[in-house]
Each structure stands twice: as C-alpha cells, then as structure tokens.
PAROLUM-878169 format. One record per residue: residue number from 1; residue in one letter; chain; x, y, z of N, C-alpha, C, CB in turn. Coordinates in steps of 0.1 Angstrom, whole numbers, plus 5000, padded with zeros to 4 digits. Last residue first. Glycine has a CB too. Layout:
BEGIN
<site k="NUM" r="A" c="A" n_c1="X" n_c2="Y" n_c3="Z" ca_c1="X" ca_c2="Y" ca_c3="Z" c_c1="X" c_c2="Y" c_c3="Z" cb_c1="X" cb_c2="Y" cb_c3="Z"/>
...
// end
This chain:
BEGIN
<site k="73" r="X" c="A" n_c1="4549" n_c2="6067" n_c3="9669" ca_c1="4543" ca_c2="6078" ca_c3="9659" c_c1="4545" c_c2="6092" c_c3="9664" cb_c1="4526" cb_c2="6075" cb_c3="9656"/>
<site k="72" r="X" c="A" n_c1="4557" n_c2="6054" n_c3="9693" ca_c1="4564" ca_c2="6057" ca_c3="9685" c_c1="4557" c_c2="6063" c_c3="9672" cb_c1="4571" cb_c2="6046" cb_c3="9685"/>
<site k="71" r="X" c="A" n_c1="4536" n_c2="6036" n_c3="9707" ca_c1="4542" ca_c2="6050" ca_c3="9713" c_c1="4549" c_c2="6059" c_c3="9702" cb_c1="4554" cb_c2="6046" cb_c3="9723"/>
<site k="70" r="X" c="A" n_c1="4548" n_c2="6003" n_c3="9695" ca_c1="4533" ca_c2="6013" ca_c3="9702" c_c1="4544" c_c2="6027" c_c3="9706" cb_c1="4521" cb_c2="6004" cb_c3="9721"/>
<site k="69" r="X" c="A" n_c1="4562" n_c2="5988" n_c3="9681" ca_c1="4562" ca_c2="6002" ca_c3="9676" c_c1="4551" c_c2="6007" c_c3="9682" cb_c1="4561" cb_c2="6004" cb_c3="9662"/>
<site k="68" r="X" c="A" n_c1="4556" n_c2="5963" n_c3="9680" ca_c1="4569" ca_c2="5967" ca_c3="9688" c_c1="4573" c_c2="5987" c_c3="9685" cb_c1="4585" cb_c2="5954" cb_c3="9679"/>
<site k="67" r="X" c="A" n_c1="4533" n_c2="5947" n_c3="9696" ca_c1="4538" ca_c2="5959" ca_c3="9692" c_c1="4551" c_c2="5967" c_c3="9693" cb_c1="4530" cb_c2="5965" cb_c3="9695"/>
<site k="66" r="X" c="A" n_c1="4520" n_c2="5914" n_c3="9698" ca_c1="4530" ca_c2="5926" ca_c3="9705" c_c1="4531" c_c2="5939" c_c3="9691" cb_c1="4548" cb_c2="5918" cb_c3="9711"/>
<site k="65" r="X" c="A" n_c1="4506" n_c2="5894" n_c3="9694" ca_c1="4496" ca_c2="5904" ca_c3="9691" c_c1="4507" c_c2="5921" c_c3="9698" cb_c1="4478" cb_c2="5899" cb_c3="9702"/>
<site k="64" r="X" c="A" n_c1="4517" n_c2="5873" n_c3="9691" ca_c1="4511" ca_c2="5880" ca_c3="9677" c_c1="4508" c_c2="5888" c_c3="9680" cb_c1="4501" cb_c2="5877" cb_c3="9667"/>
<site k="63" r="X" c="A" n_c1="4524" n_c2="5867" n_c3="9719" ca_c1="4534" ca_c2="5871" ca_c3="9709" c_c1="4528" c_c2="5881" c_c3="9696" cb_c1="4540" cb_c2="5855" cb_c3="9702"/>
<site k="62" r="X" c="A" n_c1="4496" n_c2="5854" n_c3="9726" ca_c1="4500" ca_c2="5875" ca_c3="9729" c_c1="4516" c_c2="5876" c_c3="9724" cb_c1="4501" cb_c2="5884" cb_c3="9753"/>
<site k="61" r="X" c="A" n_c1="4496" n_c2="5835" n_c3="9711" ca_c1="4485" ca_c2="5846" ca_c3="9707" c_c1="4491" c_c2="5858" c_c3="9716" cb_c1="4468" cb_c2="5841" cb_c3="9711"/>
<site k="60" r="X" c="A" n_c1="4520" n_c2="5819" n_c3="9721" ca_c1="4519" ca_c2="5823" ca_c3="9709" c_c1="4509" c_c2="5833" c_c3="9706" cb_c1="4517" cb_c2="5814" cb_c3="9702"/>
<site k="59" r="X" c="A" n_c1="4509" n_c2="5814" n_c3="9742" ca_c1="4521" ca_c2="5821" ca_c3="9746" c_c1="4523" c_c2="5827" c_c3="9729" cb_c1="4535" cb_c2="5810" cb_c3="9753"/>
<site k="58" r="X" c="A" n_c1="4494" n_c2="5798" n_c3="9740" ca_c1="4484" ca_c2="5808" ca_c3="9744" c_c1="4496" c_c2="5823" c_c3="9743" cb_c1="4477" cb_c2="5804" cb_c3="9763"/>
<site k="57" r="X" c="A" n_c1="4503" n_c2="5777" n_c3="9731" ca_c1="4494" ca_c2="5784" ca_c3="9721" c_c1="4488" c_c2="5801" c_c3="9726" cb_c1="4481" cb_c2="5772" cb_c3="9719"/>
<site k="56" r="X" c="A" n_c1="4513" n_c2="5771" n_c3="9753" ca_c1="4524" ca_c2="5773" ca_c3="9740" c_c1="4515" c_c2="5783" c_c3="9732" cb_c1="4528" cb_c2="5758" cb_c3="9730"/>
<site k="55" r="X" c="A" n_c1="4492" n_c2="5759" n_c3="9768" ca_c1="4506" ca_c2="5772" ca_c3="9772" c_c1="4511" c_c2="5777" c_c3="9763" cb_c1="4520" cb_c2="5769" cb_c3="9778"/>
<site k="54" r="X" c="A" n_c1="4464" n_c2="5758" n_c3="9756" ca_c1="4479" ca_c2="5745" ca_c3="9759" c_c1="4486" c_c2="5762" c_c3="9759" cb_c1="4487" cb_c2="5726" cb_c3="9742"/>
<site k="53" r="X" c="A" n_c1="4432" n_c2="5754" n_c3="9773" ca_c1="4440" ca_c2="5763" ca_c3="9760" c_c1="4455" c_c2="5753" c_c3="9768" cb_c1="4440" cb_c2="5788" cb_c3="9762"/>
<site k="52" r="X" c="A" n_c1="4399" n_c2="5736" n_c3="9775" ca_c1="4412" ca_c2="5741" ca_c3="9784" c_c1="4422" c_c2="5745" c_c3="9769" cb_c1="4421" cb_c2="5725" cb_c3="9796"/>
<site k="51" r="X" c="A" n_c1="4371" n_c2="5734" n_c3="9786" ca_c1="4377" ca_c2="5739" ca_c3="9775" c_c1="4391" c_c2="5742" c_c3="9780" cb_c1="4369" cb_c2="5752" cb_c3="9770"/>
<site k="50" r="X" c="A" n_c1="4343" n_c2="5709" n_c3="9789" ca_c1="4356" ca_c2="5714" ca_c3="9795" c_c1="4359" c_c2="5717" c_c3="9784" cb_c1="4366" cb_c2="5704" cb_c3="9803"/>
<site k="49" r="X" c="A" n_c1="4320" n_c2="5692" n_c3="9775" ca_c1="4321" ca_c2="5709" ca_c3="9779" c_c1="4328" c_c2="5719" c_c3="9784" cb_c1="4314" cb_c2="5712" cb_c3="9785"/>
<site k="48" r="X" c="A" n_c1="4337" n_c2="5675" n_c3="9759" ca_c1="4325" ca_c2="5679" ca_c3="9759" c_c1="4324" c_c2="5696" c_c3="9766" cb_c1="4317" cb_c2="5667" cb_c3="9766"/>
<site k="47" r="X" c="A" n_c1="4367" n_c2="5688" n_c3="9760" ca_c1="4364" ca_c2="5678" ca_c3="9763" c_c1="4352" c_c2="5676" c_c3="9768" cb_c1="4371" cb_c2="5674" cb_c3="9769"/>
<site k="46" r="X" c="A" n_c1="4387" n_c2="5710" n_c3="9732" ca_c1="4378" ca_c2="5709" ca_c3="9743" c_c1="4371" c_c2="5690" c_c3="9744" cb_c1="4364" cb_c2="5722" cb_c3="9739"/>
<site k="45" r="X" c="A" n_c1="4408" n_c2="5732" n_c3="9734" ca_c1="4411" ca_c2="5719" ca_c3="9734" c_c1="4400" c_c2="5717" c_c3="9743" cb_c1="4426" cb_c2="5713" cb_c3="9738"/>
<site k="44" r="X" c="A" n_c1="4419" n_c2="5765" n_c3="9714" ca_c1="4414" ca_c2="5755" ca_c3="9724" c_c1="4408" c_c2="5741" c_c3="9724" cb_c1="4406" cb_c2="5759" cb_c3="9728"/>
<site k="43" r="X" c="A" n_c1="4435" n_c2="5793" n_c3="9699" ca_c1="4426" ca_c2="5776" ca_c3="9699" c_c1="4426" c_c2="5771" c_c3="9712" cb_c1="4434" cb_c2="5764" cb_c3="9690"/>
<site k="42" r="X" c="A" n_c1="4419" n_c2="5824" n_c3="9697" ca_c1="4430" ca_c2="5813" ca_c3="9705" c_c1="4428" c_c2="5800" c_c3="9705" cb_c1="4430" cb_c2="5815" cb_c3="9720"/>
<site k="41" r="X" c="A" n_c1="4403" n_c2="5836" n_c3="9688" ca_c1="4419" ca_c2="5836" ca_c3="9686" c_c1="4426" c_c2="5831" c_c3="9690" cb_c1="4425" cb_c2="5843" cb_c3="9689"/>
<site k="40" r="X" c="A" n_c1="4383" n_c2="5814" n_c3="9697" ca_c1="4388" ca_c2="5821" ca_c3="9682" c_c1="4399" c_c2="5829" c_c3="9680" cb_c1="4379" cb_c2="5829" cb_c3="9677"/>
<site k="39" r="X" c="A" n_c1="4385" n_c2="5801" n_c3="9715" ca_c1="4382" ca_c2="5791" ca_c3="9707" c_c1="4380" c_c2="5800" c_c3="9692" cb_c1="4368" cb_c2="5781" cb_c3="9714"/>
<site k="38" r="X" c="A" n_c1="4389" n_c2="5825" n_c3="9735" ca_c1="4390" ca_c2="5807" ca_c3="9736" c_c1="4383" c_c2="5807" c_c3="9724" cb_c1="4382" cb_c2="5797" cb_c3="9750"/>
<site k="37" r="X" c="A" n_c1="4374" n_c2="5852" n_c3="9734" ca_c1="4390" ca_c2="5844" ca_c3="9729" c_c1="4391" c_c2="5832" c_c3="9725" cb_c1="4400" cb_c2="5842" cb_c3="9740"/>
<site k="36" r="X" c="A" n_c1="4350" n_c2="5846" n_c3="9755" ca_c1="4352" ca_c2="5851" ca_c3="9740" c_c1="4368" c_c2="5848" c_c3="9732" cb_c1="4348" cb_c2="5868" cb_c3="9741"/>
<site k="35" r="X" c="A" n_c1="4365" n_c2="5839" n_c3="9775" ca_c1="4360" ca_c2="5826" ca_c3="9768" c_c1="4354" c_c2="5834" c_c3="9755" cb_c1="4347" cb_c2="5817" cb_c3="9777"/>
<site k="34" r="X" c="A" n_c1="4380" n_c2="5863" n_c3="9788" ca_c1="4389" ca_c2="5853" ca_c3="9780" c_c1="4379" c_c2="5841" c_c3="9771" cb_c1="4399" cb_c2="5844" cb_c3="9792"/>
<site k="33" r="X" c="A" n_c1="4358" n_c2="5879" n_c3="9790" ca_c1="4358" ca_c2="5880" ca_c3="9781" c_c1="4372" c_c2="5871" c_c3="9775" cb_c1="4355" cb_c2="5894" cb_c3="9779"/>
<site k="32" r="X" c="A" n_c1="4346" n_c2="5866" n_c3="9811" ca_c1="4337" ca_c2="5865" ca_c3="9804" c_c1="4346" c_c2="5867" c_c3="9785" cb_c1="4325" cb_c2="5878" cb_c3="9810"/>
<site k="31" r="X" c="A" n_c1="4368" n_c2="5867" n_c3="9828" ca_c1="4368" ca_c2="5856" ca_c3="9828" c_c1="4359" c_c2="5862" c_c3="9814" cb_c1="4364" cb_c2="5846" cb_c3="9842"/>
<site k="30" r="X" c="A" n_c1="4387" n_c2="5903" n_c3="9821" ca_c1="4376" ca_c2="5890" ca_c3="9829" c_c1="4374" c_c2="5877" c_c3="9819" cb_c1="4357" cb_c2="5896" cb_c3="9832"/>
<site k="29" r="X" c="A" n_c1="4425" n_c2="5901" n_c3="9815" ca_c1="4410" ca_c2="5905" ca_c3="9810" c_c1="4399" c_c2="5899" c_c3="9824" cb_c1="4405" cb_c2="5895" cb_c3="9793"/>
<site k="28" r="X" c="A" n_c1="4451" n_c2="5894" n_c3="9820" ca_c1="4446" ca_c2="5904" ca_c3="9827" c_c1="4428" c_c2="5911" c_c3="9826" cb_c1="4457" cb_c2="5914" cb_c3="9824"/>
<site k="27" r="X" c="A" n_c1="4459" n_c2="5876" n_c3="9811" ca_c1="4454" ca_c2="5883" ca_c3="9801" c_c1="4454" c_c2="5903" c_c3="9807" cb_c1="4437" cb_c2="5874" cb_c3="9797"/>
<site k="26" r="X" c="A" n_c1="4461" n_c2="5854" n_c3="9834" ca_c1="4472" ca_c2="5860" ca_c3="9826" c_c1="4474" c_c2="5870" c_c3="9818" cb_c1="4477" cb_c2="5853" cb_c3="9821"/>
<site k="25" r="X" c="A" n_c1="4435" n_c2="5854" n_c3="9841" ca_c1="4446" ca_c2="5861" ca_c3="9852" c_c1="4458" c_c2="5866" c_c3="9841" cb_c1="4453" cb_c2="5848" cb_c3="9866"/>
<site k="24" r="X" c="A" n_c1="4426" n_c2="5841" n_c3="9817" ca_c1="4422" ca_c2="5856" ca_c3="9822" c_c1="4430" c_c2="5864" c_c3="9833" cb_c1="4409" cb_c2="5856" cb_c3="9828"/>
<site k="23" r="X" c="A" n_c1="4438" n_c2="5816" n_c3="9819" ca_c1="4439" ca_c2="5826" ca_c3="9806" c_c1="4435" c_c2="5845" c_c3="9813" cb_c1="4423" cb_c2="5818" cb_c3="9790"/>
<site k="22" r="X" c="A" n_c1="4426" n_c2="5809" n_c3="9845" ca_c1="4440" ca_c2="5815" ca_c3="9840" c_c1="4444" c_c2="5819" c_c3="9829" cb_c1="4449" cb_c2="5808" cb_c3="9840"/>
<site k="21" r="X" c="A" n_c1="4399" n_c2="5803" n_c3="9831" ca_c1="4404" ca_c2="5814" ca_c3="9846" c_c1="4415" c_c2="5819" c_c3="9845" cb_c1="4407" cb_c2="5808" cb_c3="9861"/>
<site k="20" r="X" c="A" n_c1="4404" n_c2="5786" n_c3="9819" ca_c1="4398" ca_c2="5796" ca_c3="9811" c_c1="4400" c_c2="5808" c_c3="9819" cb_c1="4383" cb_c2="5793" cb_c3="9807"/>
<site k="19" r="X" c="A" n_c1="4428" n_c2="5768" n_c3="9822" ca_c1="4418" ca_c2="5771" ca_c3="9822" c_c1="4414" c_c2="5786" c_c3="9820" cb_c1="4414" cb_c2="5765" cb_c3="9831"/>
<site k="18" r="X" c="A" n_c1="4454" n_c2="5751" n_c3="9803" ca_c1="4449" ca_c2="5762" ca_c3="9813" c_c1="4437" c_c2="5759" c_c3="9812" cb_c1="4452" cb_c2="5777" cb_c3="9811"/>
<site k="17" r="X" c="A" n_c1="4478" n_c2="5723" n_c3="9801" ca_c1="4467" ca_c2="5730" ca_c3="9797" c_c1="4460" c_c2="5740" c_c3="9809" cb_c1="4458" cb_c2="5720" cb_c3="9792"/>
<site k="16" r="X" c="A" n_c1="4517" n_c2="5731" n_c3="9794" ca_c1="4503" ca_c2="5731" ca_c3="9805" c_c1="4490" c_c2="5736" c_c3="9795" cb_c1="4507" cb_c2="5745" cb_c3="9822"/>
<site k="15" r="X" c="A" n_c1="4533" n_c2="5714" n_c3="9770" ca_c1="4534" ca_c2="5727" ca_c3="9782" c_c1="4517" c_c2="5724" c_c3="9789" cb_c1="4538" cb_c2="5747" cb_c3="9773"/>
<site k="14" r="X" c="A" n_c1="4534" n_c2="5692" n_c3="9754" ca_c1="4536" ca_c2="5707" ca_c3="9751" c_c1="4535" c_c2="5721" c_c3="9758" cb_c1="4528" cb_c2="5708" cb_c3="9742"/>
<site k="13" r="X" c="A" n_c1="4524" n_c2="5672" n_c3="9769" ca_c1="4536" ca_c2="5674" ca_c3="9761" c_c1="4538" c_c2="5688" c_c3="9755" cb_c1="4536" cb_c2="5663" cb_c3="9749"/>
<site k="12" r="X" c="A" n_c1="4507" n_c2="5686" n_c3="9797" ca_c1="4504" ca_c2="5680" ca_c3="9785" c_c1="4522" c_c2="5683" c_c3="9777" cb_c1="4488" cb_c2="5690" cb_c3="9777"/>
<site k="11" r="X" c="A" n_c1="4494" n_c2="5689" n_c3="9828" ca_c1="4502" ca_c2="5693" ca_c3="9822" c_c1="4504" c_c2="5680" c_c3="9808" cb_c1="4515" cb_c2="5696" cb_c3="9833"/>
<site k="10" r="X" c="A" n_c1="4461" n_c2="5698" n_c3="9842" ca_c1="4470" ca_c2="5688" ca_c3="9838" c_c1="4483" c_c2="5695" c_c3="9829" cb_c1="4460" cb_c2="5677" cb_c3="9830"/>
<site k="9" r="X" c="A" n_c1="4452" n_c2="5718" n_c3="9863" ca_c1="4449" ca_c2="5709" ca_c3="9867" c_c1="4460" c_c2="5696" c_c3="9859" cb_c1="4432" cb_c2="5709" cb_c3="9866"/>
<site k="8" r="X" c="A" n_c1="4478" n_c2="5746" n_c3="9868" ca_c1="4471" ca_c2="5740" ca_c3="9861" c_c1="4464" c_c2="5728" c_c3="9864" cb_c1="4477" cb_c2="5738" cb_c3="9854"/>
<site k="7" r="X" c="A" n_c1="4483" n_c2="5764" n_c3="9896" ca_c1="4488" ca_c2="5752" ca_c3="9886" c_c1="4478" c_c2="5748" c_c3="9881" cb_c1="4495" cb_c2="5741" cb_c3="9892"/>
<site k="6" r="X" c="A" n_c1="4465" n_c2="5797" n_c3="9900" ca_c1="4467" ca_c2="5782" ca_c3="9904" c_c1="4477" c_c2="5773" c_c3="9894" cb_c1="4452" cb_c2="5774" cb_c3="9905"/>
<site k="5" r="X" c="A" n_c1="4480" n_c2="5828" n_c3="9900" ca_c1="4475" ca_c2="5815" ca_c3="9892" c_c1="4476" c_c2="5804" c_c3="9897" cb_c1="4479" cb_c2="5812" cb_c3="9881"/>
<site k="4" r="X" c="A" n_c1="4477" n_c2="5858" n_c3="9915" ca_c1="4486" ca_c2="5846" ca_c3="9914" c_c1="4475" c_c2="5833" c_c3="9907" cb_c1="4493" cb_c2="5842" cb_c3="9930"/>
<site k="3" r="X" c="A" n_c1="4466" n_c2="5884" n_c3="9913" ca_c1="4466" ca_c2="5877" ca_c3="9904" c_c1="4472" c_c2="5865" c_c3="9902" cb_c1="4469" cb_c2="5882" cb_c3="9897"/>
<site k="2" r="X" c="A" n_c1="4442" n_c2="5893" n_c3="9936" ca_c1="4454" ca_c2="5886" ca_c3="9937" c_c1="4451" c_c2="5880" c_c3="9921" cb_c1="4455" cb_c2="5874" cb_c3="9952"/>
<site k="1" r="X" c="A" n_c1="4433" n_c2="5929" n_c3="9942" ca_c1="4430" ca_c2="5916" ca_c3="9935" c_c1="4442" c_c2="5908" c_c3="9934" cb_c1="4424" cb_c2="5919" cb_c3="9921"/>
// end
C-alpha cells in the first residue's frame, strides 16, 4: 500500500487543510474510520458537504493522544 499523501487541495494561515483521505494516510486508520474522528476529536472545517481538518489541529490531536509511558508498567 502506498502511503504517500497528495498536497493538499488548499493551504490556509495556519498550515494546510486536509482531507479526510489524508487524515487517514497519516493516521494510518481507514478512510471510514478517520470521518468518525473528523468532527469529534478532531475539529473540522466544513463547507456544506466538504469537510477538510487544518494541520495544526490535526498535529495537535495525535500530540494528546501520545504516551510517554506505553511499555513501561
């Protein structure tokens, strides 16, 4: 499977908006289950039915979600 990511369609003052595809390449999840994400752990920026996530925010939800103590029990 190729995980390389297209460029974003637009880039925004705050870094790139993604799509819901690239949230998932980057997640490493499926598509089905990045749009479960979108728009609850993850905010999202939507334009009637387009949903796109901003870089920063997205860079911020797997920040929260690191462990800096997995393994270690």
């Amino acid at each position: 499977m190729d995980n390389q990511i297209n460029p974003p369609a637009v880039v925004y003052g705050e870094g790139s908006l993604l799509r819901a595809r690239d949230v998932a390449a980057i997640l490493g999840v499926s598509r089905t289950q990045a749009y479960r994400l979108l728009g609850g752990s993850i905010p999202v920026i939507r334009f009637g039915k387009v949903v796109r996530v901003l870089q920063s925010d997205l860079q911020r939800f797997i920040e929260s979600r690191r462990d800096d103590h997995a393994g270690g029990r």
